[in-house]
C-alpha positions in Angstrom: -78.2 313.1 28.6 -76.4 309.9 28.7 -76.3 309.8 33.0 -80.2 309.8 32.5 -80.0 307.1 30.2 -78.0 304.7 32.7 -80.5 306.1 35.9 -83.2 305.0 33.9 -81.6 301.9 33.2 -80.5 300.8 36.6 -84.4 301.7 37.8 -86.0 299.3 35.2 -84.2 297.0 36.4 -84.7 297.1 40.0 -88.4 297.5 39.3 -87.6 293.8 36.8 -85.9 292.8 39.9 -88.7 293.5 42.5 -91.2 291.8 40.3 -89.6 288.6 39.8 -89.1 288.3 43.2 -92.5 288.9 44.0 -94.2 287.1 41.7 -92.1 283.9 43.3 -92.8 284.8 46.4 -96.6 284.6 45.8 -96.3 281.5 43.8 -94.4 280.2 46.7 -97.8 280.4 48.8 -99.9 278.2 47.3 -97.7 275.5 47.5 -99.6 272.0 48.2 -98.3 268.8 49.9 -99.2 265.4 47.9 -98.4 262.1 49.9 -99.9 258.5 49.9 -100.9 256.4 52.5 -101.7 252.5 52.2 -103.6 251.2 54.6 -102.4 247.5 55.3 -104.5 247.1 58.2 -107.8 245.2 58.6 -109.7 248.5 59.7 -110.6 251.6 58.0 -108.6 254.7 59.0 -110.6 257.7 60.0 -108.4 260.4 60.9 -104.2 261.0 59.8 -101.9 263.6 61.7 -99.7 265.5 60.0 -96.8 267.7 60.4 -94.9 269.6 58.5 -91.6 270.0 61.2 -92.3 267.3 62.8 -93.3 269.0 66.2 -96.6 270.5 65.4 -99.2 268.2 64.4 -102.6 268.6 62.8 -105.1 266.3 61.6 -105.7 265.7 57.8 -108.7 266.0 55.8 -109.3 262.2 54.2 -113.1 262.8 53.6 -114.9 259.4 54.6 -111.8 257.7 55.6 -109.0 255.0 53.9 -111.0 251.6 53.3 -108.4 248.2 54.8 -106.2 247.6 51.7 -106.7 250.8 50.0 -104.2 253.3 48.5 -105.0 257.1 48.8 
């Protein structure tokens, strides 16, 4: 009775185990990138590239653009 005891054991926690480590794993995914930009030009800016490696860029949603002066 008592080898059943540790089996059971050992299995609960694996399964605790496999959980935590899923359940960080899928936090992990939803992970969002927060950054300012000041524009200290005369101009509005329309469109920002971004990277994340600094090889691959993409452009940035900034809605109607950065106004001269402005902090966003």
């Amino acid at each position: 009775m008592h080898v059943y005891n540790n089996v059971g054991r050992k299995l609960m926690l694996v399964l605790a185990l496999v959980v935590i480590a899923s359940s960080l794993a899928i936090g992990r995914t939803g992970v969002e990138y927060k950054f300012k930009v000041h524009n200290n030009t005369d101009q509005a800016i329309k469109k920002i590239l971004v990277s994340q490696d600094g090889k691959k860029y993409g452009y940035f949603d900034i809605g109607s653009g950065i106004a001269a002066g402005a902090t966003v």
